[in-house]
C-alpha positions in Angstrom: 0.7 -36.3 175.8 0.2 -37.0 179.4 -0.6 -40.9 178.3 2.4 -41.0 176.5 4.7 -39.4 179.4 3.0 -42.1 181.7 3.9 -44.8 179.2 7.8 -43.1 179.3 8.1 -43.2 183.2 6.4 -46.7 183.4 9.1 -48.0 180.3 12.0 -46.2 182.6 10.8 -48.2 185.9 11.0 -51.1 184.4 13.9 -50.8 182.3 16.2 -49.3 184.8 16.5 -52.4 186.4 18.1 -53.8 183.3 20.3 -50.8 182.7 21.4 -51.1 185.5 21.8 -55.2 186.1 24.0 -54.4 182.8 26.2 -51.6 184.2 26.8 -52.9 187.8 28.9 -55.8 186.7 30.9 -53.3 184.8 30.9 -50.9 187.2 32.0 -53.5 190.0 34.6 -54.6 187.6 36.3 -51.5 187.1 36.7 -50.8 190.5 38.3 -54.2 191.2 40.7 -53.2 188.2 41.2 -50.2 190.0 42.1 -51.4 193.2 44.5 -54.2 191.8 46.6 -51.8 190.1 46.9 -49.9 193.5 47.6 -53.6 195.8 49.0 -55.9 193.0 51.7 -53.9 191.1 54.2 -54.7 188.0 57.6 -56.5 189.4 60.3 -54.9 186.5 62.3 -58.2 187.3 59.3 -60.2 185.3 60.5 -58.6 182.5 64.0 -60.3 182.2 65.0 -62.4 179.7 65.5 -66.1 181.0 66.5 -67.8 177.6 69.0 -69.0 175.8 69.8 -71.0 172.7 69.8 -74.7 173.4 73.5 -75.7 172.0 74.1 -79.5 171.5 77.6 -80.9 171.9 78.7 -84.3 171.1 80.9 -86.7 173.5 84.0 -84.1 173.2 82.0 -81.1 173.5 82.2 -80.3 170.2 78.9 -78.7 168.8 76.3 -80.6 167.1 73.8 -78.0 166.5 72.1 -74.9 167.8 68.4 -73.8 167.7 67.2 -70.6 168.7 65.8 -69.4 171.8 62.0 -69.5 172.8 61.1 -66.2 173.8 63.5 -63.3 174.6 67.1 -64.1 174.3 69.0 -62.6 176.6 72.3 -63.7 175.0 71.0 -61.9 172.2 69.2 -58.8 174.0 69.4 -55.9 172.2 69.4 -52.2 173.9 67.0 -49.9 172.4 69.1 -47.0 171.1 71.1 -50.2 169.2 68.4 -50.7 167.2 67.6 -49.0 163.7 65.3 -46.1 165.1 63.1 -46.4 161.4 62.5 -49.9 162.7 61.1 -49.1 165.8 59.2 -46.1 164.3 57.3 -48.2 161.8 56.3 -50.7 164.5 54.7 -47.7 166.3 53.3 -46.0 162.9 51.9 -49.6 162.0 50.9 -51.9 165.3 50.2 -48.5 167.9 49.8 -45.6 166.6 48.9 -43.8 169.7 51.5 -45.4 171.8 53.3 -42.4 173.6 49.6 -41.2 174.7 47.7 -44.2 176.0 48.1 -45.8 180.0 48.4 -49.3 178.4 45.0 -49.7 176.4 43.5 -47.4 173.9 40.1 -46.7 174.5 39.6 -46.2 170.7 41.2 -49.4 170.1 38.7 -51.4 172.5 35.9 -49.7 170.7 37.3 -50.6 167.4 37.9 -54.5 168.9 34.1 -54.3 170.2 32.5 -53.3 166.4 34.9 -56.0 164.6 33.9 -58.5 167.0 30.0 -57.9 166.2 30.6 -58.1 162.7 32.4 -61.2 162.7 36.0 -59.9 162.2 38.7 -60.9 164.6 39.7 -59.2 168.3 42.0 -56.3 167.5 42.7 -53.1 169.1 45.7 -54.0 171.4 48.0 -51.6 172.1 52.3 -52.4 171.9 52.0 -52.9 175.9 49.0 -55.4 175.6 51.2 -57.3 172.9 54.0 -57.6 175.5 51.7 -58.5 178.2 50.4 -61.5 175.9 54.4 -62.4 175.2 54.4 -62.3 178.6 51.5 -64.7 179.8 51.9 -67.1 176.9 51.4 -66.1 173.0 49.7 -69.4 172.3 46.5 -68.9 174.3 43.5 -68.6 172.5 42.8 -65.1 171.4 39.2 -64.6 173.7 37.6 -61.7 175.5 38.8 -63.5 179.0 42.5 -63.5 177.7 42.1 -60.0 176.2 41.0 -58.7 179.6 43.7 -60.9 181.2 46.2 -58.4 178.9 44.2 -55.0 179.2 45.1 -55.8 183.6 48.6 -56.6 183.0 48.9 -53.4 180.4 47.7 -51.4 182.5 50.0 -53.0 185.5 53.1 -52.6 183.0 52.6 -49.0 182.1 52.5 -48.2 186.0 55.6 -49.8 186.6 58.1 -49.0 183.6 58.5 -46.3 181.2 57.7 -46.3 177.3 61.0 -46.7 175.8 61.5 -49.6 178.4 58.0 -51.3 177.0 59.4 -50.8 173.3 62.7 -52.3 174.0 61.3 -55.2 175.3 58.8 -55.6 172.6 61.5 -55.3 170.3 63.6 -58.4 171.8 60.3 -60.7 172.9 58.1 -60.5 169.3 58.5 -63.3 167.2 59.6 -62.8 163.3 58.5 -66.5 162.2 60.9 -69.3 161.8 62.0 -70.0 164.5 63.3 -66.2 165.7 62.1 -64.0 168.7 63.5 -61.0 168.8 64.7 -57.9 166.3 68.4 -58.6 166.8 67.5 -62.6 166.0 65.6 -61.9 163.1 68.6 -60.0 161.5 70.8 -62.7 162.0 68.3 -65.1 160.5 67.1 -63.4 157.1 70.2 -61.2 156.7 73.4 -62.6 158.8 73.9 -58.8 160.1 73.6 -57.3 163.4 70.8 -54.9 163.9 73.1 -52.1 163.3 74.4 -53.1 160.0 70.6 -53.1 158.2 69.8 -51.0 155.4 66.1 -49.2 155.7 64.5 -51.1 153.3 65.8 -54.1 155.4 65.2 -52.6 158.6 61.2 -51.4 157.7 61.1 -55.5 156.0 61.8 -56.9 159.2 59.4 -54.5 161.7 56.5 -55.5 159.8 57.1 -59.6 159.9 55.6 -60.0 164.2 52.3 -58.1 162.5 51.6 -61.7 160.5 54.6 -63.9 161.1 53.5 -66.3 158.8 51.7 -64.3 155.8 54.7 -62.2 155.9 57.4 -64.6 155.8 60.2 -63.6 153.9 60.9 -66.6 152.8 58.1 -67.8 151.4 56.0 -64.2 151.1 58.3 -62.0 150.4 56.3 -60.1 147.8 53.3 -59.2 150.4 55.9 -58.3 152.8 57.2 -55.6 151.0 54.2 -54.8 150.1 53.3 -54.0 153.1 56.5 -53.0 154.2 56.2 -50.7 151.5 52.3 -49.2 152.9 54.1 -48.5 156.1 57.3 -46.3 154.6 53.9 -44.4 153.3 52.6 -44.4 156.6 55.9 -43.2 158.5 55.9 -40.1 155.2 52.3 -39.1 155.7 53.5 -38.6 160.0 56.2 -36.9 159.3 58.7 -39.2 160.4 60.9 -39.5 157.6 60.9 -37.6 154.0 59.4 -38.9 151.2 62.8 -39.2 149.3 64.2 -41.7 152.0 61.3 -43.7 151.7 61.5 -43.4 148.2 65.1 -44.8 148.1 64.1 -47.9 151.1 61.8 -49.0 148.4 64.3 -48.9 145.7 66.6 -50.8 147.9 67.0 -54.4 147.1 66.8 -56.5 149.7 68.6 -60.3 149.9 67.0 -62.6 152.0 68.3 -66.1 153.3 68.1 -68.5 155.7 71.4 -68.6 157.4 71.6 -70.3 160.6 74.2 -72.3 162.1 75.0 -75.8 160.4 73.4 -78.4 162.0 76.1 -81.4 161.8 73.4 -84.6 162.7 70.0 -83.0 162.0 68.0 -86.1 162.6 70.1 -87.0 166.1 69.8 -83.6 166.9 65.8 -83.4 166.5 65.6 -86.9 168.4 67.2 -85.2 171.1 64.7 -82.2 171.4 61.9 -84.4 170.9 62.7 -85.8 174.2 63.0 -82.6 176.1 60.5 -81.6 178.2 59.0 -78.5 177.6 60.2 -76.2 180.0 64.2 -77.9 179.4 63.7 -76.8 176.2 62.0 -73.9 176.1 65.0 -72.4 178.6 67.6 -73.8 176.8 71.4 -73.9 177.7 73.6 -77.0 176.9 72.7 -80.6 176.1 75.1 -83.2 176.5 74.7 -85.8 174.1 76.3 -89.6 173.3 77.2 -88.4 169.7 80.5 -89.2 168.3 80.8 -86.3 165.9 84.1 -87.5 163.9 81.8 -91.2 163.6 78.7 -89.3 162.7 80.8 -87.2 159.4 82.2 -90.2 158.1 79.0 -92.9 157.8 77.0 -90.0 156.4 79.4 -89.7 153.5 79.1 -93.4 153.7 75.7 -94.0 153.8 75.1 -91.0 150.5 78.3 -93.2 148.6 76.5 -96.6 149.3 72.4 -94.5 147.9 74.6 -93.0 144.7 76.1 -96.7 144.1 72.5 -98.5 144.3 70.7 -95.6 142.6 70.6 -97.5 139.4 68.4 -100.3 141.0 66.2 -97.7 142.4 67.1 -97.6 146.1 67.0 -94.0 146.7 67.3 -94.0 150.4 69.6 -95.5 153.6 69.9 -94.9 157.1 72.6 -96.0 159.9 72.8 -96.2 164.1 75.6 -97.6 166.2 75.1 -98.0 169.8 77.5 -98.6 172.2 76.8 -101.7 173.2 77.4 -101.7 177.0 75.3 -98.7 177.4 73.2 -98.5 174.6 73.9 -95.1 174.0 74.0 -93.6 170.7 77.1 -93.2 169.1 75.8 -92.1 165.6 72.2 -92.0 163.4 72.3 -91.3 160.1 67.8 -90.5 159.3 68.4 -90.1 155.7 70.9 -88.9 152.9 69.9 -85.7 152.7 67.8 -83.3 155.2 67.4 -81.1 152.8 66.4 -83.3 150.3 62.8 -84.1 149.2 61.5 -86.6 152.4 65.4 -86.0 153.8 63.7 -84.8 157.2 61.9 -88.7 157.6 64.3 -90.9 160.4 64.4 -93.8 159.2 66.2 -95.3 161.9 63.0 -94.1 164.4 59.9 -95.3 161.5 58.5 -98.8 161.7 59.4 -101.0 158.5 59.1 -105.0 158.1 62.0 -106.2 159.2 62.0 -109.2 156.4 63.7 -112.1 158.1 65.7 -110.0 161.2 63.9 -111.2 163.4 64.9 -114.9 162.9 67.5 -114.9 165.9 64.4 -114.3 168.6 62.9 -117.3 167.3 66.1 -119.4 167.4 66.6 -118.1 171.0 63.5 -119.1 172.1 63.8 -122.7 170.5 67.2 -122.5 172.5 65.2 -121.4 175.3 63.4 -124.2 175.4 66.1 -127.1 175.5 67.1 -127.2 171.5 70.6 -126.2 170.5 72.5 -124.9 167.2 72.8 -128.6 166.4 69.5 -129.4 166.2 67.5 -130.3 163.1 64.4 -127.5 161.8 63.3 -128.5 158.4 63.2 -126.3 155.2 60.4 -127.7 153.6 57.6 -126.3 151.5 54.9 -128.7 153.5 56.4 -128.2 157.1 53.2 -126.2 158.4 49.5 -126.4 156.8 49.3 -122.6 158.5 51.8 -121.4 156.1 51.3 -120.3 152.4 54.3 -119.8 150.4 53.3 -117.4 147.5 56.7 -118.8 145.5 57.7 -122.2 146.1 61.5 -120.7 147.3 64.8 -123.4 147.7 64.8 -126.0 149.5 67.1 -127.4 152.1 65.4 -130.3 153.3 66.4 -131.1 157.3 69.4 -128.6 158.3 71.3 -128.0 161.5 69.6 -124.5 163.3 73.1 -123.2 162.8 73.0 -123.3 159.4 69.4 -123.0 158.8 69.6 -119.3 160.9 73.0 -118.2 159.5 71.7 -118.7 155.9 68.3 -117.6 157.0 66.1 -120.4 155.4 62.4 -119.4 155.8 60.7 -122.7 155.8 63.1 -123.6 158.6 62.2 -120.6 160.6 58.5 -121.2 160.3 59.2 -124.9 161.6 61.0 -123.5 164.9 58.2 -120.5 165.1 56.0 -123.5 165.1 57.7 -125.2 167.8 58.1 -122.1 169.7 54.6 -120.8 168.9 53.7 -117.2 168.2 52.8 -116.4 171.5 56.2 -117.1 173.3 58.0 -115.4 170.4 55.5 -111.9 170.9 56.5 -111.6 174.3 60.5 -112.0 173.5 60.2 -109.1 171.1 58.3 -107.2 173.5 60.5 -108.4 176.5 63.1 -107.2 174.0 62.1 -103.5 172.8 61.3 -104.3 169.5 57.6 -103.4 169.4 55.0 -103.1 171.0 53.5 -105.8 168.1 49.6 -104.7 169.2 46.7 -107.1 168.9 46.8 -110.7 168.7 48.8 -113.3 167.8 46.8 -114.7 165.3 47.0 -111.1 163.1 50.4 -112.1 162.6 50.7 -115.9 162.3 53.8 -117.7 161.5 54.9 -114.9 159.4 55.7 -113.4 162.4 59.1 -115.3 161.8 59.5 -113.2 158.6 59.1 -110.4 159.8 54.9 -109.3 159.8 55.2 -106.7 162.4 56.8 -103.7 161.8 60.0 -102.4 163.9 62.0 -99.1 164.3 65.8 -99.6 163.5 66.7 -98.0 166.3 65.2 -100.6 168.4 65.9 -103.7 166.7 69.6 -102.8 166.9 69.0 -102.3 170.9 67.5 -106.1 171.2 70.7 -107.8 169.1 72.7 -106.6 173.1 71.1 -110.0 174.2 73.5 -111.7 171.7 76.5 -110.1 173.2 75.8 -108.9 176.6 74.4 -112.0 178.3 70.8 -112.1 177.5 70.3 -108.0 178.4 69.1 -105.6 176.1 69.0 -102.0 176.9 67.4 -98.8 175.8 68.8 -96.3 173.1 69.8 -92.9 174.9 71.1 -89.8 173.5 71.3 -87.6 176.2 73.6 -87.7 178.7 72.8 -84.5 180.6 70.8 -80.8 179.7 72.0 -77.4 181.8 69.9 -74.7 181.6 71.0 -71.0 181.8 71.0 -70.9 185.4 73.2 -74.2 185.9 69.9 -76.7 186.9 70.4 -80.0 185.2 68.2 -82.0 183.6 68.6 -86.0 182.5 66.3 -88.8 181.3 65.4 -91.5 183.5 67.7 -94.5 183.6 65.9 -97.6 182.6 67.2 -100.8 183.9 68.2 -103.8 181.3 65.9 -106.0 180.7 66.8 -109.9 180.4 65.7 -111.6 177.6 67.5 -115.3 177.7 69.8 -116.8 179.4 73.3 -116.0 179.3 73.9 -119.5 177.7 71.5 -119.1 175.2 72.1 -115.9 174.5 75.8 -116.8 173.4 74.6 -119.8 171.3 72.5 -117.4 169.1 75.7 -115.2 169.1 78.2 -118.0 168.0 75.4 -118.9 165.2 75.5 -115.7 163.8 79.2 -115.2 164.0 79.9 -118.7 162.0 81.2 -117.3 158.6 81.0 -121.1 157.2 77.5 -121.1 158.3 76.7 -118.6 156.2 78.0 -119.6 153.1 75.4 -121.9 152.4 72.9 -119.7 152.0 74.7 -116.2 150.8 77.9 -117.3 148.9 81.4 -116.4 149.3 82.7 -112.9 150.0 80.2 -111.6 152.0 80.3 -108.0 153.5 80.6 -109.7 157.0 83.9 -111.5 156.5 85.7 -109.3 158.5 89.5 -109.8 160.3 87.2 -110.2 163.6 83.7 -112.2 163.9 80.7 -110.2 164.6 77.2 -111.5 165.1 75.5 -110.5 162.0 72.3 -111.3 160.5 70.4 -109.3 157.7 66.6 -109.1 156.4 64.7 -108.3 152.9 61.1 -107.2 153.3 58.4 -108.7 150.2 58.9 -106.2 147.4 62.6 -105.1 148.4 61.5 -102.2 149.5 63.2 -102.5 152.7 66.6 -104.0 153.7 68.3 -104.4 156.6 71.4 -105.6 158.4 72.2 -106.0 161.9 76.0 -106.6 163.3 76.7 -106.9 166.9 80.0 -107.1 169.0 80.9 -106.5 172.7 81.8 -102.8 171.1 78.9 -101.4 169.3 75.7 -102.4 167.8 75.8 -101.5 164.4 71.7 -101.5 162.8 71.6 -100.6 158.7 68.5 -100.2 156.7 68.6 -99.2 153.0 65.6 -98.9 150.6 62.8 -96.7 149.4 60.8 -94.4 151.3 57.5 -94.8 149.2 57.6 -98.7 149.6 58.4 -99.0 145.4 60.6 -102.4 145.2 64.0 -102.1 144.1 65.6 -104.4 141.6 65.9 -107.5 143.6 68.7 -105.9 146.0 68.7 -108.0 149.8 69.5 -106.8 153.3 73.5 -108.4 152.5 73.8 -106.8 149.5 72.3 -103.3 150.0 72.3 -102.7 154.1 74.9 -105.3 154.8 77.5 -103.4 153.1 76.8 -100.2 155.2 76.9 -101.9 158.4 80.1 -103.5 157.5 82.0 -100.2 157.0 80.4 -98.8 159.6 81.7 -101.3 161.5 85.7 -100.8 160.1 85.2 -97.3 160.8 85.4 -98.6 164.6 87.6 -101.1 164.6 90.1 -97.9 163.2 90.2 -96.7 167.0 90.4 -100.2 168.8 89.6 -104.2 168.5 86.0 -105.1 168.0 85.5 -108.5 169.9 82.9 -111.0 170.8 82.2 -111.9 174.6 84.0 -115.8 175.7 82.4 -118.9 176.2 80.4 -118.8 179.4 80.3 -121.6 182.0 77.6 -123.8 181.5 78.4 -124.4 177.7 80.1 -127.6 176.7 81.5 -128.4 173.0 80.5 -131.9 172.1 80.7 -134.5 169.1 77.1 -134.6 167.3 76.2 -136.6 164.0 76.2 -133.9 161.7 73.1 -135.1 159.7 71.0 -135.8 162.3 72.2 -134.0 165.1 71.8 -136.9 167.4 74.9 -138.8 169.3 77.0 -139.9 166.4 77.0 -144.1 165.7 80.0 -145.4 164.0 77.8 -144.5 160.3 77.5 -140.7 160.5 80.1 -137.7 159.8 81.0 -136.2 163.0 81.2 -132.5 163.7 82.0 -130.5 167.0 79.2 -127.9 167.9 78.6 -126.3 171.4 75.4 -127.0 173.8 74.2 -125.8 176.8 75.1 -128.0 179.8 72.5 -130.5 180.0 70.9 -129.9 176.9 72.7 -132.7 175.2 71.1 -135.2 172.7 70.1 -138.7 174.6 69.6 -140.2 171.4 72.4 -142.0 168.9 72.1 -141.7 165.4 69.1 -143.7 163.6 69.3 -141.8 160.2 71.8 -143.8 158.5 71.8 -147.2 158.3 74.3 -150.6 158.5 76.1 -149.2 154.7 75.9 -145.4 155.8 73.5 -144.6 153.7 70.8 -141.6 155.6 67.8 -143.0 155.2 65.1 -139.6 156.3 62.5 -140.1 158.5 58.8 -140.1 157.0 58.2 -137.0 157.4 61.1 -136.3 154.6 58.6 -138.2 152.2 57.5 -135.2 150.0 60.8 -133.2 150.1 62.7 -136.1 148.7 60.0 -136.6 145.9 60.0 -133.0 145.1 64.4 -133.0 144.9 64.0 -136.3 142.9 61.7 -134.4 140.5 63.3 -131.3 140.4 66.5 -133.7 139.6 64.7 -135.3 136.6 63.9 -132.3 134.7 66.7 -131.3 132.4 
């Protein structure tokens, strides 16, 4: 005995040092919690709600859409005695039952946090008050012992400083009820389009139980488990004596209708741009947003843009989208994402997503050629064998050597890889970038000559910005949508302004333009009727991807920017439809639906461009031989070279390097 009670004190001795290494920390803790709660009170005025809706109004104020608040509402606080009092007893019953008699934190709660910690389960035990103090510090921190100590101090500071119906009225206005809604009064509004007060208990229980597991008790997609449990906690509220068993009885016999009903949203992929682009705290307060929408615009081209879908349907395009900009700002005017939001993929912007471009991109490689000394006169050649670093997987028309006037009006290919080639890919990556199109990463080489044809991929939104250069003297600017945001408290928020950048010179930036505007230049190539032969010319140029899965159209005037693309989501080809055809029609009548409020124009001739007499064959200085024509140049950039393609009869007698486009014609000639 007396060994073993020498073997006890010798154990204590040394493992009193361990006991207490273990408790000091604690014990030093606690009195630093004690003396904070004494020296670093609760301020009440922390408590008051900040936030609002964010509300998005068009160019004449008129709303565009509104999403709820983040975090308390105040324009939607609700006072305690409004609400339903079986709501706010069966978020005691079920999230606290021992609310009325705890400081803040239950010790029993800790305890129980502690034991499902060490068996693997998940922190629990916090008290009503901890909940607030966590929708207070942020509800998207990581749920750890450092933040659940971070809540048990600010618990405890709240219950110092305000009293218990206080605590459960601000619960009840700051807990969030999934989708979107903070707040009881919110949530009503949201899954029942009734004020608090108008609730039936079986909706009134339904809705206290959602901030418990916001998402596996969504009553929209879960609404079974949520009355389920709604359902556990009527039983709950019985077995304490809070309500009889026959009104429970009754709540659960109650049918309950739930829906989604929130206010329309007249521009839902505009109106998500928009937020995308707020920061965080702008958006989180929320308040008013100024935008560049034109709301009557918007309505009409999204009726439009569904009539042009239904038309096509039967050749299997299934989707369109639309964006105007205002052309001397760049601001948005309208954007049409899809046909339907609701729809399956309706939520995808097409006007933001990067697509091949097919042969839009044609006027950048003109411009450059321009750029460079050429002019709409001069001669590219549509031939098969005009570059060895080109493959043509389908032999494709002809056109033999052709003015760049025609050649980019009609949108020949071959011709456009023999300027590219001229140009080289280099020059033309850095006028797309110069331009906004892309940021076209990695190297010229992983895009080749097709580059011409569109390799890289582009968002609509900013290959409509880049056609400005056409009409705004070489500038481009970038798409905005916001004008100004005002938060609840009257501070204002706008983007940064970004400063044009030049991308030609104003001469050659109105040669590209008058190209693109030629009707007659365009015939060649498309036809007659096209959906561009308008009672005013517009600088217009469309694109077809490979496999017709993509189709655009671009129309420019010293108005509005008008950029269409129609097509299929999944990339599946439609039945041989091309950008004049399928998107060409929808940036035609968006551009009628303009010209109803005022003349759409082009910008005059600038100084520095002369109109001269050029051998329309050749594009040299007409001899006596060759038909003339009049075409424009910029000063200086005239031909020094007469005519040497026809000869003493008038007959045009090509150069060599015509040699195996003439034998191909005179073969294709000789088969019947």
């Amino acid at each position: 005995m007396t060994r073993i009670r020498s073997s006890l004190r010798a154990s204590w001795r040394y493992g009193r040092w361990v006991v207490v290494a273990t408790l000091l920390p604690i014990v030093v803790a606690v009195q630093v919690a004690i003396v904070l709660l004494v020296v670093w009170p609760f301020d009440p005025a922390d408590l008051v709600a900040t936030t609002e809706p964010l509300v998005l109004v068009d160019v004449r104020g008129q709303e565009i859409a509104t999403f709820p608040a983040v975090g308390a509402d105040r324009t939607r606080w609700t006072r305690l005695g409004e609400l339903p009092a079986i709501a706010v007893s069966a978020v005691i019953e079920s999230e606290d039952g021992n609310f009325w008699n705890h400081g803040g934190v239950d010790g029993a709660g800790v305890a129980r946090a502690v034991w499902l910690d060490l068996q693997g389960g998940r922190f629990g035990g916090s008290t009503l008050t901890m909940q607030l103090a966590r929708m207070l510090i942020t509800a998207n921190e990581p749920r750890t012992w450092h933040a659940k100590l971070r809540e048990s101090m600010l618990a405890l500071r709240i219950e110092r400083a305000i009293d218990k119906r206080t605590i459960l009225e601000q619960w009840m206005n700051r807990a969030y009820f999934g989708n979107g809604a903070y707040g009881y009064a919110a949530a009503s509004q949201l899954y029942f389009d009734k004020p608090p007060s108008g609730l039936s208990d079986a909706e009134a229980v339904l809705l206290a139980v959602i901030p418990r597991a916001p998402t596996g008790y969504d009553p929209l997609k879960h609404l079974d488990a949520a009355i389920r449990r709604r359902d556990r906690v009527l039983a709950m509220l019985v077995d304490h004596g809070v309500i009889t068993a026959g009104r429970a009885q009754a709540a659960r016999l109650t049918k309950v209708a739930i829906g989604r009903h929130t206010r329309p949203n007249l521009a839902p992929h505009f109106a998500r741009w928009i937020v995308d682009q707020l920061p965080a705290d702008v958006r989180s307060a929320g308040g008013l947003v100024r935008t560049t929408l034109d709301l009557r615009l918007q309505k009409t081209l999204q009726t439009r843009v569904a009539e042009q879908v239904a038309s096509l349907r039967r050749r299997n395009l299934d989707q369109a989208g639309l964006v105007v900009l205002d052309t001397q700002t760049t601001e948005v005017r309208a954007m049409v994402g899809s046909i339907d939001w609701k729809g399956p993929s309706g939520q995808i912007n097409i006007t933001t997503r990067r697509r091949h471009p097919g042969s839009a991109l044609k006027p950048f490689v003109y411009g450059a050629s321009i750029e460079n000394g050429a002019s709409p006169f001069s001669i590219a050649w549509d031939t098969r064998d005009t570059s060895a670093d080109y493959f043509a997987p389908s032999a494709g028309v002809e056109h033999g050597p052709v003015r760049y006037r025609e050649a980019l009006a009609s949108s020949y290919n071959f011709a456009a890889i023999d300027v590219l080639q001229q140009v080289g890919v280099p020059r033309l990556m850095s006028v797309l970038r110069a331009a906004g199109v892309g940021d076209l990463a990695g190297a010229p080489d992983d895009y080749g000559l097709r580059l011409a044809l569109g390799a890289a991929k582009v968002r609509l939104i900013d290959l409509t910005a880049s056609y400005g250069f056409t009409v705004k003297g070489g500038f481009v600017g970038v798409p905005r949508g916001i004008v100004t945001a005002i938060g609840p408290d009257g501070d204002r928020w706008a983007p940064a302004r970004r400063s044009e950048r030049r991308v030609f010179s104003e001469q050659t930036s109105w040669l590209v333009m008058d190209m693109l505007a030629d009707p007659e230049a365009r015939r060649p190539g498309f036809g007659m009727e096209l959906p561009f032969d308008l009672p005013f010319r517009v600088a217009a140029k469309t694109g077809t991807a490979r496999g017709f899965a993509d189709t655009w159209a671009i129309a420019a005037t010293s108005e509005v920017i008008v950029g269409a693309w129609a097509g299929t989501f999944d990339g599946s080809p439609t039945q041989g439809l091309v950008g004049m055809d399928a998107a060409g029609v929808l940036a035609r009548d968006a551009l009628l639906a303009v010209a109803e409020r005022g003349p759409l124009t082009l910008p005059p001739r600038p100084a520095g461009i002369d109109e001269i007499e050029v051998c329309a064959t050749s594009g040299m200085l007409p001899s006596a031989r060759c038909p003339v024509i009049r075409d424009y140049v910029a000063r200086g950039d005239a031909p020094a070279k007469v005519d040497t393609w026809h000869d003493a009869e008038g007959n045009v007698v090509y150069p060599e390097r015509a040699r195996g486009w003439l034998a191909r014609r005179r073969l294709s000639a000789a088969i019947p």
